[in-house]
Structures are given as structure tokens and as C-alpha cells.
ZAMARGU-4260 file (C-alpha; in steps of 0.2 Angstrom, whole numbers, plus 5000, padded with zeros to 4 digits):
<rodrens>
0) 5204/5000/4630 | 5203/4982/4631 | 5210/4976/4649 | 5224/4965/4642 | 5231/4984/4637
5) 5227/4986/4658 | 5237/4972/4664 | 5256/4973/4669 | 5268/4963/4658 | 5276/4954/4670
10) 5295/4948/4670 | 5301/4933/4678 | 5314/4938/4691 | 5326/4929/4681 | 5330/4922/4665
15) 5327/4906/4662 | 5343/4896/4659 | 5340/4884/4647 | 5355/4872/4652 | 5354/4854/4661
20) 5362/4855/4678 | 5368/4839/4684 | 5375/4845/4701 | 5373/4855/4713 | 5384/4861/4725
25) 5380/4871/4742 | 5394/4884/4751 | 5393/4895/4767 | 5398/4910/4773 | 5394/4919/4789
30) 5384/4932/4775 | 5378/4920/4762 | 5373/4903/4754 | 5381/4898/4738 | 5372/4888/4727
35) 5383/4883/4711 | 5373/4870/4697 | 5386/4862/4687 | 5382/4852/4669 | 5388/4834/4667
40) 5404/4837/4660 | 5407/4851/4673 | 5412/4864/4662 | 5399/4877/4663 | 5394/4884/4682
45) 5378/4895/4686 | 5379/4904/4706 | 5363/4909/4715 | 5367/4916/4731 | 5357/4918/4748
50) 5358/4932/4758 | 5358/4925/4777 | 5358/4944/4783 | 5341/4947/4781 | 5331/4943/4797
55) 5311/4939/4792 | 5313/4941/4772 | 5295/4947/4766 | 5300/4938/4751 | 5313/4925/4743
60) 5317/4939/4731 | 5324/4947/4743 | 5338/4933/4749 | 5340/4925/4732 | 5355/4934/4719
65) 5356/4927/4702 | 5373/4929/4696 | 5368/4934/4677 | 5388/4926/4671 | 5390/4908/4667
70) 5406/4904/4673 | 5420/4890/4669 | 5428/4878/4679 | 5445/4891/4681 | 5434/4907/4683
75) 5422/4898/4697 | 5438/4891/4707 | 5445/4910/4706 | 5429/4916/4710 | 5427/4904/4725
80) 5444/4907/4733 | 5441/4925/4733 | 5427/4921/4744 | 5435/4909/4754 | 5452/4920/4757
85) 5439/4938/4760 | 5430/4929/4774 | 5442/4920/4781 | 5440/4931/4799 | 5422/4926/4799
90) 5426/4904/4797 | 5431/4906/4776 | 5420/4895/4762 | 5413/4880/4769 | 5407/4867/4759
95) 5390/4861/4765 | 5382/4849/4753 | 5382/4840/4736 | 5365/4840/4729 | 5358/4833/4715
100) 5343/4845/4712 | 5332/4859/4723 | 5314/4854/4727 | 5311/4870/4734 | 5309/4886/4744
105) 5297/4886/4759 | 5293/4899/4773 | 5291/4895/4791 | 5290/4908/4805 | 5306/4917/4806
110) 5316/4912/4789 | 5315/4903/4773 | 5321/4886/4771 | 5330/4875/4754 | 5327/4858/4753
115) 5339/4847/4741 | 5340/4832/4735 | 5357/4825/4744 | 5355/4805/4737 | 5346/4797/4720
120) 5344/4782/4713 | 5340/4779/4695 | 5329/4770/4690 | 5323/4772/4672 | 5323/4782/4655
125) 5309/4789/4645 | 5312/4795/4629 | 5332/4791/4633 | 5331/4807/4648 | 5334/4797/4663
130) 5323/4795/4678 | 5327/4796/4697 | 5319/4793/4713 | 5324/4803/4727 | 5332/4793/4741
135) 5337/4806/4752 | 5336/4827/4755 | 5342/4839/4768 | 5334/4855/4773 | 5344/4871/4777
140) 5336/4886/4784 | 5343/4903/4777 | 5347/4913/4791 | 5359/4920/4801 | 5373/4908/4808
145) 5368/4905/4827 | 5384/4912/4839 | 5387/4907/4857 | 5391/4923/4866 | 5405/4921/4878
150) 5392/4924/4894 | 5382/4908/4888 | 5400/4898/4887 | 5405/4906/4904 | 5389/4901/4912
155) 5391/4880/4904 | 5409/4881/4910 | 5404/4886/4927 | 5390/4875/4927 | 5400/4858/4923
160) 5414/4864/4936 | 5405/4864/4950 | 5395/4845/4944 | 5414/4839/4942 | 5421/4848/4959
165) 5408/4846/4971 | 5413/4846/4990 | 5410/4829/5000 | 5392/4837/5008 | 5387/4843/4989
170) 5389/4825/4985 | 5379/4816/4996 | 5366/4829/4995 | 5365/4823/4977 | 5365/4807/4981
175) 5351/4808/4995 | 5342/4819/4982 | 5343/4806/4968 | 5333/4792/4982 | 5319/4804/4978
180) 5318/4801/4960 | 5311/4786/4960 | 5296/4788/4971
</rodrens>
């Protein structure tokens, strides 16, 4: 046996799609990120989604769904108010982001973050494909939406009452306090 027959045959994770997106667009629901790459023309859509759900992925195959349809502009609309009008309870479909490409995945600590390219400027063709250099990106980290339990909005609230209704003697006590800061 040679050890070409040993090896695994390895598939990609996901087809390739051999299409030209020209746009991408980033959603958010309290459960996932939408990612939808649109052509020029704007009448064939891809959608990747990102489950925020999973706390520490191991790996980005974990958190990243390839929707294997190609949708068009009515289908995507459809699909996209479904998802707006099921999560509604949770703060709906929100738009976060036009991009003009991904340049990638990264892991830190706790989650993995995308970065997209948010501004371009062209500045070139070879071979009539235009060229663009990136002016500007934004980073999003793919985890769970961050809530402020009611305690920690009780504790502020209580916190800036008694700086706004402070008794004459808690007054000067600040102010004679505040002499000391400069020392």
C-alpha cells in the first residue's frame, strides 16, 4: 500500500462558490450573525450564519452555517422578515454593517472575532478586474450579546441619586474632600 491510499481525502467544509460578491451585508440577532454577499447587480444572495450561542467555540466550524441555497432578491427579503418578525421579543433583525469584503476570522481568548472591510477606494485595474485599497474595517466579536441585569441598573440608579441628592453636610464633605486631590 502506498500511503497516498493511507491518507484521508479531505473535503472542504464548504463548496466553493464560484460567484463574485460585490457586497456584503451584516445582521444580528440575539442567537446569530447574518452575513449575506450580494453580486453587482444584486440579484443572486449567498447567507453564512454565526451562531453567538456558543460560548469558547473550539473551532470556527462550529459558529459558521453555510446556507447551501442561493437566494434572489424576493426570496432573501422573505427570508429576512421571517427573522426579523420570529425574534422580535429578543430586539428583531438589526442591520449592523455594509461591507465590501471579509479579511477574516481570528481567535482571541474567550470568542472569535470577523473583520470586514467597511470603506474602499479604487484605485486601479489589472487585466480590466478592478483594484481597491482598503480604507477602513470594523471588527465584530462573535459572541453572546452582553445584558445589564436589573441589579447592575439598580445599583447605577442608586448610585447617581445619592451624587444628585446629597444632604448640605454630604456636600461639603465633598468639597473639603476635593481640597485633597490636589496635594
Amino acid at each position: 500500500m502506498t500511503s497516498e491510499n493511507n491518507r484521508k481525502t479531505l473535503k472542504p467544509p464548504f463548496e466553493p462558490c464560484n460567484r463574485k460578491f460585490e457586497q456584503i451585508l451584516l445582521y444580528e440577532t440575539s442567537s446569530f450573525f447574518y452575513l449575506i454577499g450580494s453580486d453587482e447587480k444584486e440579484t443572486i444572495f449567498k447567507v453564512i450564519k454565526l451562531n453567538r450561542r456558543i460560548i469558547k467555540p473550539e473551532s470556527l466550524s462550529e459558529i459558521l452555517i453555510e446556507d447551501p441555497l442561493i437566494y434572489n432578491k424576493s426570496d432573501l427579503s422573505d427570508m429576512l422578515e421571517m427573522i426579523h418578525e420570529g425574534n422580535k421579543q429578543s430586539g428583531g433583525l438589526i442591520k449592523l454593517s455594509t461591507a465590501y469584503g471579509i479579511i477574516g476570522f481570528i481567535k482571541f481568548l474567550d470568542c472569535y472575532y470577523i473583520t470586514l472591510i467597511t470603506s474602499r477606494k479604487h484605485i486601479g485595474y489589472i487585466n480590466n478586474n478592478s483594484i481597491y485599497s482598503i480604507k477602513s474595517t470594523e471588527v465584530y466579536p462573535i459572541k453572546p450579546r452582553e445584558t445589564i441585569d436589573s441589579n447592575t441598573l439598580a445599583k447605577m440608579w442608586r448610585k447617581l441619586n445619592q451624587k444628585l441628592n446629597q444632604t448640605s453636610s454630604e456636600i461639603a464633605e465633598n468639597r473639603y474632600m476635593g481640597l485633597f486631590q490636589f496635594i
